[in-house]
Structures are given as structure tokens and as C-alpha cells.
N, C-alpha and C positions, 0 to 999 in steps of 0.2 A: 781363384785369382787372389782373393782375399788372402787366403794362406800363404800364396809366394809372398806376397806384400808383409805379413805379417815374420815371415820369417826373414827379412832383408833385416826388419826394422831389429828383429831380437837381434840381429850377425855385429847389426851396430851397436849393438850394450855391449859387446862383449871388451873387456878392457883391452887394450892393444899393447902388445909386448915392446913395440916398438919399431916391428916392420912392416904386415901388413895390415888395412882394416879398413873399413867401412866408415863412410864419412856421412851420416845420415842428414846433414846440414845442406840443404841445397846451395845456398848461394856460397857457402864456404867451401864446394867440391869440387872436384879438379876433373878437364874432361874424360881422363883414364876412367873415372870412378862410374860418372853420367854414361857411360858407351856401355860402358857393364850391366848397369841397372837396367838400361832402355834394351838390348840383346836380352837380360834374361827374362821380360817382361816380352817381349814379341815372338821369344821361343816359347813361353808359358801360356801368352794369351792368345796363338792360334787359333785352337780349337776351341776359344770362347769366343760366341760370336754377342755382338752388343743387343744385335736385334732378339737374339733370343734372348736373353737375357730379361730386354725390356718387354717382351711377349710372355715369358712367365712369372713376370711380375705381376703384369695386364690383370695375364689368368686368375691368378691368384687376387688380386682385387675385388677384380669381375663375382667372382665365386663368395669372394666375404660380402660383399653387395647381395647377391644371392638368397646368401644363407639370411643376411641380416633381413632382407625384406619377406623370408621366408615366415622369419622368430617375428617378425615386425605382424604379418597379420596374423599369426599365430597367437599372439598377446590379442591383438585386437578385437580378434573373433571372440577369446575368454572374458574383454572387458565388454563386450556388447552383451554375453553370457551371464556375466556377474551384475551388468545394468538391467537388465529381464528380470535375473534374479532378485536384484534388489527392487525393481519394481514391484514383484510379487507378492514379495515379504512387507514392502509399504502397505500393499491393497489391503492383506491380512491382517498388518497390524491396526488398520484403520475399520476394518469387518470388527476386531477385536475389542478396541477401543469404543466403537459404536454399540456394540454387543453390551459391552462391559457399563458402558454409559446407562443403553436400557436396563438395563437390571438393577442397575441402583436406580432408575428411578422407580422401577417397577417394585422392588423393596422398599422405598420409599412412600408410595401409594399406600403400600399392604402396612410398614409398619404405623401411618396416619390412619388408614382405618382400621385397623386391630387397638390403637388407642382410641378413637373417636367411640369405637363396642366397647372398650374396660369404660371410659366415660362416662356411657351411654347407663350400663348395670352398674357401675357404682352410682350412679345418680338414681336409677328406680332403687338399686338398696338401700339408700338414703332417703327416699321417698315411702319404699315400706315401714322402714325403721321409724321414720317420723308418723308416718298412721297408726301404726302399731304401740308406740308412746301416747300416740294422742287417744286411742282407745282406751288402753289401758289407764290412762288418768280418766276419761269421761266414765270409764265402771267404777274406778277408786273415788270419784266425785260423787258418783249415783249411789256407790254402799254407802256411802258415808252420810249420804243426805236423806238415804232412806233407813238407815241406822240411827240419826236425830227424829225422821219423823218419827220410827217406831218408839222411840223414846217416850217420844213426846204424846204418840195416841197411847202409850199406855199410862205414862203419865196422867192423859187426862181420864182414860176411861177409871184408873185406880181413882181418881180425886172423885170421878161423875159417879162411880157404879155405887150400889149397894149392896147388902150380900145377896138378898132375893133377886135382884136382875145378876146378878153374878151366876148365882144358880141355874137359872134358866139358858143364862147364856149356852153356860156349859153343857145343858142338858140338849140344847139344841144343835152344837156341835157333836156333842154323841151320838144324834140321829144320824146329822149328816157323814161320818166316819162310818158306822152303821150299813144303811145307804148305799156307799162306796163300795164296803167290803160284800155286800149282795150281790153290785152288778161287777164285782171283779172275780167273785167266785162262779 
């Protein structure tokens, strides 16, 4: 129907030579013109009936309604889908987070007591080290103050001896080296 309509409307562009034509103006057309228009429209639209028409329009609604409510829980189902899934991936990444939490504290622990043990041995080797200096000067104290006594006893035995107690001395240490070399053989 459309197209009979469609080609009335082109009959009336067409430029008019001056005898016949198409007066597409309603209120400016004459009833010759309206008898024609409404005849070729009542022979044309017969066989188009309104109700059908409006029935597959209906249909066609009906059907996009349809389809739409079809895509409609179709999305739905995938956003309940993707809300699971992103459920999931929270719970893990809070597994994860928590995970990741204990282990640095757990690093944390190990690297306080692995320094608290360097602590621990650098303070006893600071502790050796100060024994072992302080050793080492109480022997450098003790040569040194039994290096003045002997000094000092020989000092006095050269000022005290005479050569005859001198002799004797020595003769006496002779036995005892003597002596020695007996019970070593």
C-alpha cells in the first residue's frame, strides 16, 4: 500500500506540460482528482486487510519482546555468573592477601631472630676478644714483673754472693741436672 501511495506522491513531481496532472495539495484539488485518488486506493487496498496488518505488526512485537526477554536472562544468568566468579576471585584474593600477610610476618620473626643470633655471637666474640686481651696483658704484666724480679734477684744475689758461695752454688745445680739426666735415662 505504501508503494501505491508512494507512487501517486512521485506522479505529482512530475512537472505538468500543461494538461494533465496530479494535484498532490489536498485542499487545493478538485473532486475529479479526490474520486481518482480514493478509486485507486480502494482498488489497491482490497486485498490488504487492516486487521492483518495490525496482527503482524502484533506478531512481530510479541516476538522482539520475546527474543528481548530471552537476551535479557541470558545476560542475567552471565552477570549472576561473573558475580560468582568475581566472588571467587575476592575469596582468593583475600586467601592471598592473608597468605602473603603471614609470610611477611613470618619473614619478619625469622629475619628478628637470625639478627638477635648475629647479636647474640657478635657479643660472645666481643666477649672472647675482651678475655683474650685481657689475658694476654695479665701474661705481658706477669713477664714483665717477673722479668724485674729476676732482675732484681739477680741483682741482689751478684751484690750478696761471693765467689765461694758462687761455686758451691753452681756445683749444686750440677748435681741437680745430674740427678735429672739419671732418672730421664
Amino acid at each position: 500500500m505504501k508503494n501505491v501511495i508512494d507512487s501517486f506522491v512521485y506522479l505529482g513531481h512530475w512537472p505538468s506540460a500543461g494538461s494533465f496532472g496530479f494535484n498532490t495539495d489536498i485542499l487545493a484539488t478538485n473532486p475529479i482528482n479526490l474520486s481518482v485518488v480514493l478509486g485507486v486506493l480502494i482498488y489497491f487496498g482490497k486485498g490488504v486487510c487492516v486487521n492483518d496488518l495490525l496482527d503482524n505488526r502484533k506478531q512481530r512485537i510479541l516476538s522482539t519482546i520475546r527474543n528481548s526477554e530471552e537476551l535479557r536472562k541470558g545476560v542475567v544468568e552471565q552477570l549472576e555468573r561473573a558475580r560468582t566468579r568475581l566472588r571467587k576471585v575476592e575469596i582468593e584474593a583475600d586467601e592471598y592477601r592473608m597468605n602473603g600477610y603471614s609470610e611477611i610476618e613470618r619473614e619478619k620473626v625469622n629475619l628478628i631472630n637470625a639478627t638477635s643470633d648475629s647479636l647474640e655471637q657478635l657479643e660472645n666474640y666481643k666477649n672472647e676478644t675482651l678475655h683474650f686481651e685481657q689475658e694476654k696483658a695479665i701474661n705481658q704484666v706477669r713477664q714483665r714483673v717477673f722479668q724485674q724480679a729476676l732482675q732484681g734477684a739477680l741483682g741482689t744475689l751478684n751484690s750478696c754472693l761471693n765467689s765461694e758461695l758462687h761455686f758451691r752454688m753452681i756445683r749444686a745445680n750440677i748435681r741437680i741436672l745430674g740427678a735429672m739426666q739419671k732418672i730421664t735415662d
